[in-house]
C-alpha positions as a Python dict, from the first residue, in 0.01 Angstrom:
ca = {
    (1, 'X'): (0, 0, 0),
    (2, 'X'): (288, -170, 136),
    (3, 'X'): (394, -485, 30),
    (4, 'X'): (363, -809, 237),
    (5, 'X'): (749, -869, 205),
    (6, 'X'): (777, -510, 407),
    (7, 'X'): (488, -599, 650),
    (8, 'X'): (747, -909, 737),
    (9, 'X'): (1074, -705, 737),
    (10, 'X'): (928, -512, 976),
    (11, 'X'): (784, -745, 1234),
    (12, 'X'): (1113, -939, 1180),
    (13, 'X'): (1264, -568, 1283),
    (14, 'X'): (1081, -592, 1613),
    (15, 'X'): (1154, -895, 1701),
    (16, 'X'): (1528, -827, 1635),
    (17, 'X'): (1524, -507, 1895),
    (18, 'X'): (1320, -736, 2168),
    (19, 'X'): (1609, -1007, 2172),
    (20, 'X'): (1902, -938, 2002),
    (21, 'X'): (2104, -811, 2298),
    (22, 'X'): (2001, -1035, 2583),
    (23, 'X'): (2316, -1251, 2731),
    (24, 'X'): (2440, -1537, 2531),
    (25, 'X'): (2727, -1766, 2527),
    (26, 'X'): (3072, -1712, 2320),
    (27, 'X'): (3302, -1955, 2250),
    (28, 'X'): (3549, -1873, 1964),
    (29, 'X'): (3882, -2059, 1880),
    (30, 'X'): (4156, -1961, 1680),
    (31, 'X'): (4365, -2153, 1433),
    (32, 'X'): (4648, -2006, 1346),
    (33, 'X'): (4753, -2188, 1044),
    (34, 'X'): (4982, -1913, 871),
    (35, 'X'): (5203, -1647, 1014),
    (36, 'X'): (5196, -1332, 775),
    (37, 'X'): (5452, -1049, 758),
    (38, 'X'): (5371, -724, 845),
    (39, 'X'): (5242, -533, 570),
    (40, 'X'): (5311, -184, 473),
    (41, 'X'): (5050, 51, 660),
    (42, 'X'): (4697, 127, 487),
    (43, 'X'): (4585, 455, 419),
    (44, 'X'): (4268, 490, 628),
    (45, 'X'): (4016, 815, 569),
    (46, 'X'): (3562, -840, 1294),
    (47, 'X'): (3007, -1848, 1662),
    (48, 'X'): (2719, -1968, 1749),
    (49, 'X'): (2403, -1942, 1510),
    (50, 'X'): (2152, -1682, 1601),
    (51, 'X'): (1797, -1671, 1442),
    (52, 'X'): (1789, -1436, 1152),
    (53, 'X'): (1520, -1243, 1254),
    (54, 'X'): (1702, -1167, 1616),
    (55, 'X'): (1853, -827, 1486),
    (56, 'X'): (2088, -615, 1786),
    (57, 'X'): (1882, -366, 1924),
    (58, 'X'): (2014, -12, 1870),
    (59, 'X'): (2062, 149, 2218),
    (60, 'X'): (2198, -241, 2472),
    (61, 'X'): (2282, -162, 2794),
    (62, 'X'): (2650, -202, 2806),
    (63, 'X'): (2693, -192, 3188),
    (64, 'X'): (3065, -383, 3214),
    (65, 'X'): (3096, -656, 3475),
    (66, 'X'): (3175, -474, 3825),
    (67, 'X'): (3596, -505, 3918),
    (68, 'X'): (3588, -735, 4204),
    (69, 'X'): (3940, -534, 4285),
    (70, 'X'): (4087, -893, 4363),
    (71, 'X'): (4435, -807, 4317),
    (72, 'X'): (4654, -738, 4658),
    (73, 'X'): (4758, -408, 4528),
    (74, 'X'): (4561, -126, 4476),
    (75, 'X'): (4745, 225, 4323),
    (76, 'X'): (4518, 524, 4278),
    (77, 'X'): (4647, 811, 4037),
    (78, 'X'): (4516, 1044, 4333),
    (79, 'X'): (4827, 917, 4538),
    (80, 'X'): (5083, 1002, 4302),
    (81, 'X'): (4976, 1386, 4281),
    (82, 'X'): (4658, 1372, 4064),
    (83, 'X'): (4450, 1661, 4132),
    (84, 'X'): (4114, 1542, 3905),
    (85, 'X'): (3953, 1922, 3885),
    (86, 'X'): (3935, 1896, 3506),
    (87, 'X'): (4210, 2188, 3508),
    (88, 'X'): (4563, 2080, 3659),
    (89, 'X'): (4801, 1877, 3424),
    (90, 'X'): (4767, 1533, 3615),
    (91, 'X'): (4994, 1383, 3375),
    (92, 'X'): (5319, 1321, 3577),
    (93, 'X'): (5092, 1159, 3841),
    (94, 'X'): (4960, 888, 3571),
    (95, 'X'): (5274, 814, 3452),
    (96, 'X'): (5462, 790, 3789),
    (97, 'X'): (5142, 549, 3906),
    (98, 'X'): (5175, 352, 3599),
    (99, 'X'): (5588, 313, 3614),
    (100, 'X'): (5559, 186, 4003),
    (101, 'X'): (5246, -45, 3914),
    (102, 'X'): (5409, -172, 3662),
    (103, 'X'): (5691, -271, 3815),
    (104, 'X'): (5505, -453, 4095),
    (105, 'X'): (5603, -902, 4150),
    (106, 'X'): (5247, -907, 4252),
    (107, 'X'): (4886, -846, 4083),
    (108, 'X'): (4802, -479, 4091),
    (109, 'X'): (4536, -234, 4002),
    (110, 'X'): (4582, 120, 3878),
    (111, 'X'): (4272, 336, 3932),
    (112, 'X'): (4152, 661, 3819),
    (113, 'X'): (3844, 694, 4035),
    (114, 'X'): (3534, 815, 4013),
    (115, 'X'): (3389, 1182, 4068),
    (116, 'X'): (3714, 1348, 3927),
    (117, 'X'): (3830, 1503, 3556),
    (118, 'X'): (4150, 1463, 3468),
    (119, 'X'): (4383, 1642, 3226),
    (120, 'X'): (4630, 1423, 3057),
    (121, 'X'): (4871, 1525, 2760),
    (122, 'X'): (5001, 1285, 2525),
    (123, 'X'): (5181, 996, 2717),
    (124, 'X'): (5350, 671, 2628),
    (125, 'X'): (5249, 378, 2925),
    (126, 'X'): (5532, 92, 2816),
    (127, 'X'): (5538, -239, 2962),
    (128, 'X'): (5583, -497, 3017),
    (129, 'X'): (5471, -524, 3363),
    (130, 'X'): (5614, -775, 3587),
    (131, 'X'): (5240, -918, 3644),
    (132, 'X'): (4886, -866, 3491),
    (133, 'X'): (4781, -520, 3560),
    (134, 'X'): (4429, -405, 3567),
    (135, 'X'): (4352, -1, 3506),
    (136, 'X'): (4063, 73, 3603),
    (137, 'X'): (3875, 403, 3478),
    (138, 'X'): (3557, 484, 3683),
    (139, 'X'): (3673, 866, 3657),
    (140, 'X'): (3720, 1124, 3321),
    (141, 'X'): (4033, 1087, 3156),
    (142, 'X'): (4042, 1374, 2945),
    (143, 'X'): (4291, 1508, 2632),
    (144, 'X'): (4375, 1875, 2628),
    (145, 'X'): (4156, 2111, 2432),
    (146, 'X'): (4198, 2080, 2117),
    (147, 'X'): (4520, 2190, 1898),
    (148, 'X'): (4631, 2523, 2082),
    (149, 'X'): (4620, 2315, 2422),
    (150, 'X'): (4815, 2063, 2283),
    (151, 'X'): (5243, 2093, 2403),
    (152, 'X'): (5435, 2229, 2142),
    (153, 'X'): (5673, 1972, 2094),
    (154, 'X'): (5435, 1649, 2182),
    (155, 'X'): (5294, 1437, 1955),
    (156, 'X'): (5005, 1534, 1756),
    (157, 'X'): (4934, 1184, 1599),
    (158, 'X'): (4849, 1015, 1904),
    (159, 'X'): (4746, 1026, 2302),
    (160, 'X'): (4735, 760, 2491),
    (161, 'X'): (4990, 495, 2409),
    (162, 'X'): (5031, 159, 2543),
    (163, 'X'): (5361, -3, 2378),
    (164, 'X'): (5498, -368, 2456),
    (165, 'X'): (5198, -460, 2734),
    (166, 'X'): (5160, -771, 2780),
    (167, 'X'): (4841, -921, 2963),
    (168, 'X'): (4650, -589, 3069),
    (169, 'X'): (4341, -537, 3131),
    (170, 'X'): (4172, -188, 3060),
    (171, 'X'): (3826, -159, 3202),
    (172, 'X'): (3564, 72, 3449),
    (173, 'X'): (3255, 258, 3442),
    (174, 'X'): (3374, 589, 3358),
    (175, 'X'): (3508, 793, 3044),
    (176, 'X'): (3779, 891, 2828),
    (177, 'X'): (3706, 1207, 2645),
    (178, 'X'): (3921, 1291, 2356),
    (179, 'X'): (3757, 1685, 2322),
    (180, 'X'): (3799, 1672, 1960),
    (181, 'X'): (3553, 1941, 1825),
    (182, 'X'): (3835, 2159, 1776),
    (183, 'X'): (4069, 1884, 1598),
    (184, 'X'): (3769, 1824, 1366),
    (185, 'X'): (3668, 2274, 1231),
    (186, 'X'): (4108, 2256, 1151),
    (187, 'X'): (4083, 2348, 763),
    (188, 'X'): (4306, 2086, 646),
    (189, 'X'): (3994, 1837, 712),
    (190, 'X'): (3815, 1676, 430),
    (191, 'X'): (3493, 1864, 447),
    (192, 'X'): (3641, 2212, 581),
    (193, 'X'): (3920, 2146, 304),
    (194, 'X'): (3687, 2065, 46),
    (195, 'X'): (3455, 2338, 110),
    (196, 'X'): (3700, 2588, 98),
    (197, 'X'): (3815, 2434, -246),
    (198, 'X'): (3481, 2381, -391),
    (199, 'X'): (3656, 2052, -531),
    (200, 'X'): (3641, 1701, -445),
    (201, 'X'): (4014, 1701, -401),
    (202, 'X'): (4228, 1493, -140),
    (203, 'X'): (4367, 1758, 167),
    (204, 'X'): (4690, 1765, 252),
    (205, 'X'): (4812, 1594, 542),
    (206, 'X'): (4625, 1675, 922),
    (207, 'X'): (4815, 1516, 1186),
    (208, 'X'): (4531, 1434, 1469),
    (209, 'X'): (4575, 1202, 1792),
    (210, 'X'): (4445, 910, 1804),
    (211, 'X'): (4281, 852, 2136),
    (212, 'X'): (4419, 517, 2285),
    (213, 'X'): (4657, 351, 2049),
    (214, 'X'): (4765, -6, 2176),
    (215, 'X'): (5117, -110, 2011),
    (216, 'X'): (5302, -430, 1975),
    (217, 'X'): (5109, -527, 2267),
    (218, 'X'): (4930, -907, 2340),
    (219, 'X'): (4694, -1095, 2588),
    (220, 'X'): (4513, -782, 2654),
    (221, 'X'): (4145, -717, 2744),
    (222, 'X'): (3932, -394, 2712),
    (223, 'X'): (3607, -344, 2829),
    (224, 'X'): (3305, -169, 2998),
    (225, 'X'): (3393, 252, 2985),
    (226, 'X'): (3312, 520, 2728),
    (227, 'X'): (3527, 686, 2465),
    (228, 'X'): (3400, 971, 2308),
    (229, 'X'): (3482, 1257, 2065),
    (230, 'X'): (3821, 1137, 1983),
    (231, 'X'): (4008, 1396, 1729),
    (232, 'X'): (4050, 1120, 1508),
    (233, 'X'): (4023, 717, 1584),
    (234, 'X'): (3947, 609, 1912),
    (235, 'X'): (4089, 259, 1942),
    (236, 'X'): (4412, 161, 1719),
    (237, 'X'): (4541, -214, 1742),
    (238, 'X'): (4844, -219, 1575),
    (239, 'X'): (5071, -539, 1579),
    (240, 'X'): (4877, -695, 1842),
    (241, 'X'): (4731, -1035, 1935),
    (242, 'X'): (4497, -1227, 2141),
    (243, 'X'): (4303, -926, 2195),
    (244, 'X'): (3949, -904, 2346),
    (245, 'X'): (3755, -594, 2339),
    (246, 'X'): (3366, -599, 2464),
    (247, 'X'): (3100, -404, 2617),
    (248, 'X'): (3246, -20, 2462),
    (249, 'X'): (3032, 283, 2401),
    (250, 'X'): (3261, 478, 2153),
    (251, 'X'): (3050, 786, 2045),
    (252, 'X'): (3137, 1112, 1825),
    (253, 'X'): (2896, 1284, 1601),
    (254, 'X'): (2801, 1143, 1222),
    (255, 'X'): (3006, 1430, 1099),
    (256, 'X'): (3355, 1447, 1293),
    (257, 'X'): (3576, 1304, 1011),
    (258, 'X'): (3817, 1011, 1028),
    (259, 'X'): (3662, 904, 1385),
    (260, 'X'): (3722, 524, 1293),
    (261, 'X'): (3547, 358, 1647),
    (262, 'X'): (3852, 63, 1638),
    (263, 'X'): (4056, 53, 1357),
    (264, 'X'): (4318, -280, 1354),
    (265, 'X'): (4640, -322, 1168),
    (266, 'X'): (4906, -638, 1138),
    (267, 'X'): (4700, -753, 1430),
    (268, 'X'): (4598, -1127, 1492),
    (269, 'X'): (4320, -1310, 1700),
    (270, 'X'): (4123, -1041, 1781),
    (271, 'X'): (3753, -1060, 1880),
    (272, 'X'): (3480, -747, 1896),
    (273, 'X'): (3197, -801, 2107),
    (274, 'X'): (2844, -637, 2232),
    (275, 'X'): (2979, -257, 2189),
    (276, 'X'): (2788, 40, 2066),
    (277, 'X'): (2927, 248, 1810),
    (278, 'X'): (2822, 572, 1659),
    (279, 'X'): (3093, 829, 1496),
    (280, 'X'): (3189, 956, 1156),
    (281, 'X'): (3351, 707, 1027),
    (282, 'X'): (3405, 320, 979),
    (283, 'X'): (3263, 165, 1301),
    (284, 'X'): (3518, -94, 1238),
    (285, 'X'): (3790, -96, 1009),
    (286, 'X'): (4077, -380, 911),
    (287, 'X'): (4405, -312, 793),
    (288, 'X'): (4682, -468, 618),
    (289, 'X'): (4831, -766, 773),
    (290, 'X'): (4513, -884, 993),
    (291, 'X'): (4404, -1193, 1034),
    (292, 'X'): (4140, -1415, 1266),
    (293, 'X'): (3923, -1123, 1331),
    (294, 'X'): (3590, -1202, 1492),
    (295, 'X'): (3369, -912, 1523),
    (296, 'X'): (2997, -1017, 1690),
    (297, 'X'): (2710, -849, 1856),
    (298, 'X'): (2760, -478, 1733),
    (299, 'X'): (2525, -175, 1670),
    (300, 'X'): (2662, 25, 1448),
    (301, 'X'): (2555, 332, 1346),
    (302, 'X'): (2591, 718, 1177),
    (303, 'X'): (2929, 643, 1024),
    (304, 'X'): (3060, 445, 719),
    (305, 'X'): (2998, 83, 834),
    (306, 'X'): (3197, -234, 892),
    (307, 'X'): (3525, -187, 667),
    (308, 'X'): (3787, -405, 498),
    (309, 'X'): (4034, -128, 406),
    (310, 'X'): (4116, 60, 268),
    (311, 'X'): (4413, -172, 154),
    (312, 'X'): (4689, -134, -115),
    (313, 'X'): (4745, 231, -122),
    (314, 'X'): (5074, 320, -255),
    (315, 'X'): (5129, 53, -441),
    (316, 'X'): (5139, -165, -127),
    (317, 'X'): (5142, -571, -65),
    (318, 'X'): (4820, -616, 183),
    (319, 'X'): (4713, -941, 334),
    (320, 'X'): (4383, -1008, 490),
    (321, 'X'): (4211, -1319, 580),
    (322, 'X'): (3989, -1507, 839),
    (323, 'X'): (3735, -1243, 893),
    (324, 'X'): (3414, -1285, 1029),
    (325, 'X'): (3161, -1024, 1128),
    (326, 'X'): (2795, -1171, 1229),
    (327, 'X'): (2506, -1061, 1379),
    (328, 'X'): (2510, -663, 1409),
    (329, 'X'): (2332, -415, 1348),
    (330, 'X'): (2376, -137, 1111),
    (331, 'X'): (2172, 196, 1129),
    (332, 'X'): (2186, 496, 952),
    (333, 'X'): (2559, 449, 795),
    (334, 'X'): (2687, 553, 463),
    (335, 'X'): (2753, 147, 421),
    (336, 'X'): (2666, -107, 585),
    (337, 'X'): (2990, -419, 527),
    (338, 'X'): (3250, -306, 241),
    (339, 'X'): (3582, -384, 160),
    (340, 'X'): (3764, -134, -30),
    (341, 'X'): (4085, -137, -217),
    (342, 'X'): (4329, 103, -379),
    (343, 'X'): (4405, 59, -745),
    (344, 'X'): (4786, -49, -785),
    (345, 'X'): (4791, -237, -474),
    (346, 'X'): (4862, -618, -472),
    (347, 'X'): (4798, -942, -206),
    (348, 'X'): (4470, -1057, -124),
    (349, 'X'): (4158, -1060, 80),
    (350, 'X'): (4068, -1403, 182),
    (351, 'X'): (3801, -1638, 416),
    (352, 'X'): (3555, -1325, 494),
    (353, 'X'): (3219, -1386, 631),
    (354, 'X'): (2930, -1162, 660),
    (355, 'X'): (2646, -1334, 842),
    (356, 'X'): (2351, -1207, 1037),
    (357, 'X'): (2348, -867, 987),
    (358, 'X'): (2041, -662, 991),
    (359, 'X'): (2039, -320, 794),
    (360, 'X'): (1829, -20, 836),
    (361, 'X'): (1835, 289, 591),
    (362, 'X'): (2179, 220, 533),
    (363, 'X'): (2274, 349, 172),
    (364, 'X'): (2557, 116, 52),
    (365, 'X'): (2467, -212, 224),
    (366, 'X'): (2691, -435, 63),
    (367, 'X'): (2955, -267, -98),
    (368, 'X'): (3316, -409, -228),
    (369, 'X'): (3485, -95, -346),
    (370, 'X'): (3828, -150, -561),
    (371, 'X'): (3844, 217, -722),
    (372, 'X'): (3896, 362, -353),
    (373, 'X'): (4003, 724, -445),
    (374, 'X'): (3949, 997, -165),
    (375, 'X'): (4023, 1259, -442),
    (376, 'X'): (3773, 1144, -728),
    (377, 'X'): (4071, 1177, -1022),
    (378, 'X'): (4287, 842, -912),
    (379, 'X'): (4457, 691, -1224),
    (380, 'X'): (4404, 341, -1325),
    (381, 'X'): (4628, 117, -1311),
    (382, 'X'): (4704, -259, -1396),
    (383, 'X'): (4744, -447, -1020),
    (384, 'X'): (4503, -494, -786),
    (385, 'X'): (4440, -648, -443),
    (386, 'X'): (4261, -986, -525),
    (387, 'X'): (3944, -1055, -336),
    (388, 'X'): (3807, -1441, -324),
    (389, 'X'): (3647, -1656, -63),
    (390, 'X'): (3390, -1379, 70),
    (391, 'X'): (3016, -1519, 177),
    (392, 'X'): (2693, -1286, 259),
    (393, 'X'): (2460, -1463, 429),
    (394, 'X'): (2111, -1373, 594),
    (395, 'X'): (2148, -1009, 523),
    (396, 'X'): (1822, -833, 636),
    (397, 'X'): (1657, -451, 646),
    (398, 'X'): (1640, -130, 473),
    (399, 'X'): (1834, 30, 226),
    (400, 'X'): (1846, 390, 102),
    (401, 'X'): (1794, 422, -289),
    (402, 'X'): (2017, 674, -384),
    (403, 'X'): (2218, 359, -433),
    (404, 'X'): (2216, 39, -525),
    (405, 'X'): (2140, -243, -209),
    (406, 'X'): (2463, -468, -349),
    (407, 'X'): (2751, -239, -545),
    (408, 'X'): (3018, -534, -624),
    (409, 'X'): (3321, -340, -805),
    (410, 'X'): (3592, -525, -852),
    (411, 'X'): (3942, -473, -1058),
    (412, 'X'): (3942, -458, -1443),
    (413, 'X'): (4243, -700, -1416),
    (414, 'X'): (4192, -900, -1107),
    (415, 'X'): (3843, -1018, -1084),
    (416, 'X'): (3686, -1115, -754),
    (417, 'X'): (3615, -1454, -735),
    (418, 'X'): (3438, -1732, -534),
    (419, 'X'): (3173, -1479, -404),
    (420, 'X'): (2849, -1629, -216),
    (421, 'X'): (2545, -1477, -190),
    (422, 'X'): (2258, -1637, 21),
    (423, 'X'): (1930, -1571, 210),
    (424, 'X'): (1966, -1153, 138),
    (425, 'X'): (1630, -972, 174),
    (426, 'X'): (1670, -580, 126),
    (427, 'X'): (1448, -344, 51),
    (428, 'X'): (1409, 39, 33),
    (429, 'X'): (1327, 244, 360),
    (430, 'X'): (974, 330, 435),
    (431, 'X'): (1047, 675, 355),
    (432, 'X'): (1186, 595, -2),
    (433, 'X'): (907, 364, -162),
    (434, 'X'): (992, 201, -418),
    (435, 'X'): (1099, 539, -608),
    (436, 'X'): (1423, 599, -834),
    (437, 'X'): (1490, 187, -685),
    (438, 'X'): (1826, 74, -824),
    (439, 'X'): (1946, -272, -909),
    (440, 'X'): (2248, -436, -761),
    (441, 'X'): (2595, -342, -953),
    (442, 'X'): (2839, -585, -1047),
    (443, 'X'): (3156, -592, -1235),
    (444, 'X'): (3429, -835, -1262),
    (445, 'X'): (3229, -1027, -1019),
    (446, 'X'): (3211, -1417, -982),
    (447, 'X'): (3053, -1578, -756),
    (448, 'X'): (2696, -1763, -703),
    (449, 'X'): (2375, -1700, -580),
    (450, 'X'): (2303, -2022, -353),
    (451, 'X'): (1948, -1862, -257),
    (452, 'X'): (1664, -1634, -400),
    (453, 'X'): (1810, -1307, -304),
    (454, 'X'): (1613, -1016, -305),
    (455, 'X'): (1619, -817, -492),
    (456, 'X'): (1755, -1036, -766),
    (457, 'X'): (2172, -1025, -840),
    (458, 'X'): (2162, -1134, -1168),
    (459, 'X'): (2509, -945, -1262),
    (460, 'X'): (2701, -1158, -1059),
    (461, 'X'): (2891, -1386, -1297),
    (462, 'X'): (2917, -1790, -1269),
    (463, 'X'): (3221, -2009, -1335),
    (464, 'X'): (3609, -1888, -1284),
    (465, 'X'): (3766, -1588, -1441),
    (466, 'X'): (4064, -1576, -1698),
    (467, 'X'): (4353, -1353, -1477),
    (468, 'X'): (4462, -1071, -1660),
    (469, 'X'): (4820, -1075, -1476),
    (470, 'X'): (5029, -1339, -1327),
    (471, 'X'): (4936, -1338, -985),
    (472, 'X'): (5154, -1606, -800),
    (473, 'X'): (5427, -1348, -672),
    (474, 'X'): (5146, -1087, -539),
    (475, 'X'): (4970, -1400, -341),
    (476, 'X'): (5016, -1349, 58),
}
């Protein structure tokens, strides 16, 4: 029989799908109080109170506002030679439309309409434009087929660039398709790699494009259109700020690897809203040198959950702080909100807030991680990213219990510290029972439980650790 504290999960669980995504009010401002310096690049594999029991429904309708098409300019790619038959290169024509938009005194808008397929190799779009541009997608923008389509001699890491753009907006109702099925069987990968090995062991480096990569860019908004099956991420933010990103349906399969669905790095002011996100991979993941990151209103699922990290590898410096992520939804992931470190690493992970976040038959739901090692046989060592200030609050759902609902692992010579635990309530899936249930992990954890959680963390360690090392030179 099951017990009344499931019976209330799961009308709570209704309840959540009925309102969570119905149209609220935003209103987020930043403080910048700090200004950190960029921070060596990680290795990779973010408001108002809501009612806990208002979980984000799984499958929102993301239907982006409709382009009014104010601007007194409007430049289609078709113009400029675009052919949109899902066969002819129609790269020239995109970047010829985007160099005379660009260049434009007045406000513009670049369009790749609707009803045609277009084939475009990897391109750089640099700015800045004389004015606010708006590109609007309502067509297919898609990459060439996979790693014997791509041009010899063009680059592999990336696709679609946007360098030094400066109050763009990237928006529409239609898709960019990054066709990587054939990126993703390359036997370098991590599962084709492994399985050929029969080891656990780390594969050597797979150069992959990233689908739309936006670089020392600022003011910029994206919203409303599809990205799918990118070879590796889909989004990258790197040195960026004042960024808004809403309304997204980023979708690859649970097993394409290293899919991150918007992965940020030395970026600043950035705010994640009312997206879907389903891939491989971390539905979210922050980098080194990010700050005032507020990530709201996201469904989340099939991948490897909300990340922190992975920071520190290579014995890097990696800053982090003013994170919050609140009221999401996370389905079906590998973890549900983790931030993992290398070992060896040094700086710190600071002012993070988990709130709101409903969890279903996710297997690591809370997870801090600082023994990242993607080959299993990482040495230790005596340095460590230090993690303090972090709060979990009103953390609901299912967990799977092949592991434990709270795994809090932190350094052997850096403990975490100042961790807050409140108003938690997980439980194992339907499926599961209450067989082979494990209890929450901790070690080197301080912190306080300010509520009953459930189930009980009674690991997590009170008062202020003794440092192990001298950590007033690795501070950020």
């Amino acid at each position: 029989m099951k017990s009344p504290l499931f019976h209330l999960l799961a009308f709570a669980s209704i309840s959540f799908f009925v309102f969570f995504f119905s149209t609220f009010p935003v209103t987020t401002h930043f403080s910048i109080t700090h200004s950190n310096h960029l921070q060596v690049v990680s290795h990779i594999s973010l408001p108002p109170e809501i009612p806990p029991t208002d979980p984000p429904s799984p499958s929102p309708s993301l239907s982006p506002s409709p382009s009014p098409y104010e601007p007194t300019a409007v430049f289609s790619v078709l113009s400029y030679g675009a052919v949109g038959d899902g066969e002819a290169d129609d790269t020239s024509a995109f970047k010829m439309a985007w160099d005379i938009a660009c260049s434009q005194t007045e406000s513009v808008i670049l369009v790749a309409p609707a009803g045609y397929r277009f084939i475009v190799h990897s391109t750089i779009f640099t700015g800045p434009c004389q004015t606010g541009l708006i590109f609007q997608i309502d067509g297919t923008i898609m990459a060439p087929d996979g790693p014997r389509s791509w041009p010899k001699y063009s680059d592999k890491r990336q696709w679609l660039v946007f360098y030094n753009v400066t109050g763009m907006t990237m928006q529409g109702d239609g898709v960019v398709d990054g066709r990587g099925h054939k990126w993703w069987e390359l036997p370098c990968k991590p599962q084709k790699f492994q399985a050929i090995r029969g080891t656990k062991v780390a594969p050597p480096p797979c150069d992959s494009p990233v689908a739309i990569r936006f670089f020392m860019s600022s003011n910029l908004t994206v919203q409303g259109f599809k990205v799918h099956n990118s070879p590796q991420f889909h989004f990258r933010f790197d040195q960026c700020r004042n960024v808004v990103v809403r309304k997204l349906d980023i979708n690859s399969p649970a097993l394409s690897p290293n899919t991150d669905g918007i992965h940020i790095e030395n970026t600043n002011n950035f705010i994640l809203q009312s997206s879907l996100i389903s891939n491989g991979d971390d539905c979210v993941s922050i980098g080194a040198g990010s700050y005032n990151v507020h990530i709201q209103n996201i469904s989340c699922s099939s991948g490897h959950g909300i990340s922190i990290g992975s920071l520190g590898s290579r014995n890097s410096k990696a800053c982090v702080s003013n994170i919050t992520v609140s009221d999401c939804f996370i389905h079906q992931s590998q973890n549900g909100v983790r931030i993992k470190t290398w070992q060896g690493g040094y700086g710190s992970v600071s002012q993070v807030k988990f709130h709101n976040i409903w969890m279903e038959g996710v297997r690591n739901p809370v997870i801090i991680d600082q023994y990242y090692c993607l080959s299993g046989n990482c040495s230790n060592q005596t340095s460590g990213v230090y993690i303090h200030d972090v709060s979990y609050s009103k953390i609901r759902g299912t967990y799977d219990v092949r592991s434990p609902p709270m795994h809090l692992a932190c350094s052997d010579s850096v403990p975490c510290r100042d961790l807050k635990l409140s108003d938690i309530v997980l439980v194992p899936g339907a499926a599961d029972g209450r067989v082979g249930e494990k209890n929450p992990f901790c070690w080197n954890a301080y912190g306080a439980n300010q509520t009953l959680i459930v189930p009980p963390v009674s690991c997590l360690m009170g008062g202020s650790p003794d440092l192990m090392m001298d950590l007033k030179d690795d501070l950020c």
